[in-house]
C-alpha positions in Angstrom: 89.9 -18.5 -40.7 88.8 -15.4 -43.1 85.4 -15.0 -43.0 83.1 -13.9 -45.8 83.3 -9.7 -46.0 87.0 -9.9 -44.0 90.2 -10.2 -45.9 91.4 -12.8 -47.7 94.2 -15.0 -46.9 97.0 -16.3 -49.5 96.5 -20.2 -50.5 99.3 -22.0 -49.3 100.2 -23.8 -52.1 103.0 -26.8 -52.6 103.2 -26.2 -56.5 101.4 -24.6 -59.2 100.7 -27.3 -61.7 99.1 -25.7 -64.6 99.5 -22.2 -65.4 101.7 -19.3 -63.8 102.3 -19.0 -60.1 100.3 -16.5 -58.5 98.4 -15.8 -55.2 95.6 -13.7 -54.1 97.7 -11.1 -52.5 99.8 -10.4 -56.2 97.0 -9.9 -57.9 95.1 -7.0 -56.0 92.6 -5.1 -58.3 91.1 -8.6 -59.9 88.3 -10.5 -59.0 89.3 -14.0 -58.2 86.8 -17.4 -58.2 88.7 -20.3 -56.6 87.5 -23.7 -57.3 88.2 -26.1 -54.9 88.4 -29.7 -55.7 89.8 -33.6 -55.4 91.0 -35.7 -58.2 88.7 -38.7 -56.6 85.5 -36.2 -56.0 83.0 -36.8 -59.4 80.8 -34.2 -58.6 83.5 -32.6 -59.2 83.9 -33.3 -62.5 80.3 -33.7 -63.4 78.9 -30.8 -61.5 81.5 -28.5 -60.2 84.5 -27.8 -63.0 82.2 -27.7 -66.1 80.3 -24.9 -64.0 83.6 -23.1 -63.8 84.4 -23.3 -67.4 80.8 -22.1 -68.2 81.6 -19.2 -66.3 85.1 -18.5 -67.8 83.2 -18.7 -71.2 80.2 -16.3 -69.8 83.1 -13.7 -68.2 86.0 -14.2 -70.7 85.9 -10.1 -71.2 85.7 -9.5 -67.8 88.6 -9.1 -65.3 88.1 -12.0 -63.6 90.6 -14.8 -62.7 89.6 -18.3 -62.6 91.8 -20.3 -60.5 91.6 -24.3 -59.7 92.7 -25.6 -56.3 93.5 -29.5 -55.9 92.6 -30.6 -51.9 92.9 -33.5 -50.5 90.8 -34.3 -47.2 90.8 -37.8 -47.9 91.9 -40.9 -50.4 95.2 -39.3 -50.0 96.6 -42.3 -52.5 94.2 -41.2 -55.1 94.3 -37.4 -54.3 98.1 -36.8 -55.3 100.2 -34.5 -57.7 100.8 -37.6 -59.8 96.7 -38.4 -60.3 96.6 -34.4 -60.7 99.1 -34.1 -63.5 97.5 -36.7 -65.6 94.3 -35.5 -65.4 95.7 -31.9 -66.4 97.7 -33.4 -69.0 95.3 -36.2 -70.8 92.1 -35.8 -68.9 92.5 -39.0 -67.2 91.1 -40.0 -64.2 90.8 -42.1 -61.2 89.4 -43.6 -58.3 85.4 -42.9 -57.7 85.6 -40.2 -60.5 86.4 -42.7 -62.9 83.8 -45.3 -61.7 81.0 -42.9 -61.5 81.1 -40.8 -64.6 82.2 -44.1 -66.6 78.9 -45.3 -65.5 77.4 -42.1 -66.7 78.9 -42.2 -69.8 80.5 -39.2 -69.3 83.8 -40.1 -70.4 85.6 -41.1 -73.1 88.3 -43.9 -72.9 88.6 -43.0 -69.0 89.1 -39.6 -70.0 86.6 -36.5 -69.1 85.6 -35.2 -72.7 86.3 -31.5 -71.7 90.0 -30.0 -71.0 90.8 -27.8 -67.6 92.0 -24.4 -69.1 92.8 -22.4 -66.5 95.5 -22.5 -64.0 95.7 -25.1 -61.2 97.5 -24.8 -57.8 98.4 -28.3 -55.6 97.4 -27.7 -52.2 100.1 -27.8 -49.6 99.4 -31.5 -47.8 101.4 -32.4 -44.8 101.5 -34.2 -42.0 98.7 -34.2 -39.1 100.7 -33.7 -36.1 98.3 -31.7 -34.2 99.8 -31.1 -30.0 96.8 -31.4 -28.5 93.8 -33.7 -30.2 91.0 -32.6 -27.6 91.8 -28.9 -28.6 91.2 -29.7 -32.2 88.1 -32.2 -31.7 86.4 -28.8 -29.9 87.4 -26.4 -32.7 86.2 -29.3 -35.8 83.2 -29.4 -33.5 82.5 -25.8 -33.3 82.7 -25.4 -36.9 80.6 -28.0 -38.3 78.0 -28.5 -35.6 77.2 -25.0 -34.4 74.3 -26.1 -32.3 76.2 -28.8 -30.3 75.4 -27.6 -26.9 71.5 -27.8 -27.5 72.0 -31.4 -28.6 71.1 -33.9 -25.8 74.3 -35.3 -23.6 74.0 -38.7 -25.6 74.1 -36.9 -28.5 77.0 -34.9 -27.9 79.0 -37.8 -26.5 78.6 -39.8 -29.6 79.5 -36.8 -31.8 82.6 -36.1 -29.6 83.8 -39.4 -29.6 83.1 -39.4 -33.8 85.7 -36.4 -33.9 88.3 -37.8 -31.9 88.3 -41.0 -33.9 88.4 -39.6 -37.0 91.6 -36.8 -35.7 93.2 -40.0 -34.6 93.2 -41.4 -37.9 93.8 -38.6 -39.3 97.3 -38.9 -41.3 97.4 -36.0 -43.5 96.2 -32.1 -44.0 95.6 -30.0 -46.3 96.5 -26.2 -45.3 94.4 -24.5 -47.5 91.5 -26.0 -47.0 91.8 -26.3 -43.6 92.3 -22.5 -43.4 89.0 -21.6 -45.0 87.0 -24.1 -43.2 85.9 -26.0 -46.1 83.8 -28.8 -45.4 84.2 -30.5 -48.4 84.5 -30.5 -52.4 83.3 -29.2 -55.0 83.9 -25.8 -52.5 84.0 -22.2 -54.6 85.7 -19.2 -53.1 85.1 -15.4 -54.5 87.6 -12.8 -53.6 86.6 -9.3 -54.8 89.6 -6.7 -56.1 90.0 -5.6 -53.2 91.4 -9.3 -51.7 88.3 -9.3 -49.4 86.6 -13.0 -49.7 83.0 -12.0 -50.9 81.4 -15.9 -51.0 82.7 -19.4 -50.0 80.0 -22.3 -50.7 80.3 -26.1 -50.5 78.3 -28.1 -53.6 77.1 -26.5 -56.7 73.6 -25.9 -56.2 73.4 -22.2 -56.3 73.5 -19.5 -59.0 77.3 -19.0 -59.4 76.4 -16.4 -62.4 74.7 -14.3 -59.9 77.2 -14.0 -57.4 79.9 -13.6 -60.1 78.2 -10.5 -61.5 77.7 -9.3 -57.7 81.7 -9.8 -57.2 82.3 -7.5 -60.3 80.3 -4.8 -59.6 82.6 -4.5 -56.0 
């Protein structure tokens, strides 16, 4: 896992769907912001993009590169290339995304009333086959509950047996995500020039301007 002030790592990517191919390592001397999203996520699309396209249109004579990178973590019948491609190509969309900001009135004729114009990678999905489940349950652990062994023994038997259960029914992963860590979407990474990963934040409630204009001045 690259952590924040360490090198980046490439995104292992299964196709680029919108824009040209690229990766973090061919394109050393730009700043790069990665947003990290799923077709059935509607923060994402409520929240998450449109604060990426305000920053392409607050940086568009800078050297930045804005990058989009499709996950999926879940819904894995929702969160495919074909659900992908039709959003990218008509704005339509799916799943919760569609129920949610259709109840918002945020889109128009199942469609999101703004276009994606930046490039947009697939993440590489494939199958969860891990060789030893307890090994994996320890590391999930370790990373999202960093305070486990204070918790009381109850406590950390029920968590335990949580993780197992859900890497048991676990059918799918995605390698990008699962290389950064990333505990969810709407997730943004920032990479400075130099290919060293400067920021790497779940949600969307912090000041993305801020840490853009600290990412340039690297």
């Amino acid at each position: 896992m690259p952590l924040v002030d360490s090198p980046a790592i490439d995104l292992d990517i299964e196709e680029w769907v919108l824009g040209p191919s690229s990766n973090i390592s061919n394109e050393l001397g730009k700043p790069i912001l990665v947003k990290v999203f799923q077709v059935n996520c509607p923060g994402c699309f409520s929240h998450g993009i449109p604060q990426i396209l305000e920053i392409r249109n607050k940086f568009i004579d800078s050297p930045l590169l804005i990058w989009g990178l499709a996950t999926a973590f879940e819904d894995f019948h929702l969160n495919n290339s074909e659900n992908l491609k039709k959003l990218l190509d008509s704005g339509e969309v799916v799943g919760e995304t569609l129920e949610v900001l259709g109840a918002k009135g945020l889109l128009n004729n199942n469609r999101l009333d703004y276009s994606i114009s930046f490039p947009v990678a697939l993440d590489n999905v494939v199958p969860y086959q891990p060789s030893d489940y307890l090994l994996e349950a320890q590391k999930f652990i370790k990373r999202d509950f960093p305070q486990f062994d204070s918790f009381p023994v109850k406590n950390q038997k029920l968590i335990s047996g949580q993780v197992m259960t859900y890497l048991k029914q676990k059918k799918f992963e995605a390698k990008t995500f699962e290389a950064y860590q990333l505990k969810g979407t709407p997730s943004t990474l920032l990479i400075d020039k130099k290919g060293i990963l400067r920021g790497k934040w779940f949600g969307s409630g912090y000041d993305l301007e801020a840490e853009v204009e600290k990412l340039l001045s690297y």
